[in-house]
C-alpha positions as a printed Julia matrix, in Angstrom:
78×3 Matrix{Float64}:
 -2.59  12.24    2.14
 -3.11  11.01   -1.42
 -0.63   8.59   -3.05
  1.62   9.75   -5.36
  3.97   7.92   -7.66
  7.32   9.53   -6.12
 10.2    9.22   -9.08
 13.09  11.32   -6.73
 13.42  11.96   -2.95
 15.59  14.86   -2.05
 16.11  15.16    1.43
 17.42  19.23    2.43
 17.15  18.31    6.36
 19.94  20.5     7.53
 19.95  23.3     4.99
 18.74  26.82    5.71
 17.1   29.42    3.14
 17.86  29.43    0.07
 19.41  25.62   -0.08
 16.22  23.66    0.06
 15.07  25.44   -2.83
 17.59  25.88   -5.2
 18.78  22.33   -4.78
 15.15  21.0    -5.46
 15.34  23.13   -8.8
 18.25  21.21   -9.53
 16.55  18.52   -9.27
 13.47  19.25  -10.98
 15.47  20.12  -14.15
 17.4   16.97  -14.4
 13.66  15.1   -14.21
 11.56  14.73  -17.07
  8.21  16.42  -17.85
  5.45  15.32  -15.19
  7.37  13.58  -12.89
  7.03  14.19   -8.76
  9.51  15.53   -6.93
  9.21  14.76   -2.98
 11.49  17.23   -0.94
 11.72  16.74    2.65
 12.92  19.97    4.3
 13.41  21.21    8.15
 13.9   25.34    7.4
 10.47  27.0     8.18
 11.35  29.59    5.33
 10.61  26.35    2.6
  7.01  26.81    3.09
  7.02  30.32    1.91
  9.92  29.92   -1.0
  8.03  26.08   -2.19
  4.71  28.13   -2.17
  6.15  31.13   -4.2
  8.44  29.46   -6.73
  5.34  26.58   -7.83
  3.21  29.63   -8.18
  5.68  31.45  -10.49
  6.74  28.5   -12.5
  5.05  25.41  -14.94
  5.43  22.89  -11.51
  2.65  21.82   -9.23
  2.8   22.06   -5.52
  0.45  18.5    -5.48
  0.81  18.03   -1.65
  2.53  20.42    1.11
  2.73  18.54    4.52
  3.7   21.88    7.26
  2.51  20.94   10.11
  5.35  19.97   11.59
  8.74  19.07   11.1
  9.88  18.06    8.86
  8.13  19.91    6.17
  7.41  17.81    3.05
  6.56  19.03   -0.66
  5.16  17.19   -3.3
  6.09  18.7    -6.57
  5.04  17.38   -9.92
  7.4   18.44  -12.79
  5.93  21.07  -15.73
């Protein structure tokens, strides 16, 4: 695991499909350019919608820990 400089923690534990994600987009928009994002999430269907939605956008997926639960995403604001 590399260190990061975390500037928010959002914790979704709990919330199923699409909640994790749209509440870490919330998030990301209310942070300014280049910051990190860690999301902590326990719905298997984050590691698929995280994966997808960094790919499609200006964010970075730095660090995706989905081993086990609960999943964590390091996401560094475009």
């Amino acid at each position: 695991m590399t260190q990061y400089e975390i500037d928010q923690i959002l914790d979704t534990s709990g919330l199923n499909c699409p909640l994790p994600l749209l509440k870490a987009k919330q998030a990301l928009n209310s942070m300014a350019p280049n910051s990190v994002l860690k999301v902590i999430a326990t719905d298997s269907g984050s590691i698929r919608d995280f994966k997808a939605f960094t790919d499609q956008s200006d964010h970075s997926l730095l660090e995706s820990f989905t081993d086990l639960e609960p999943y964590v995403y390091i996401i560094k604001r475009g």
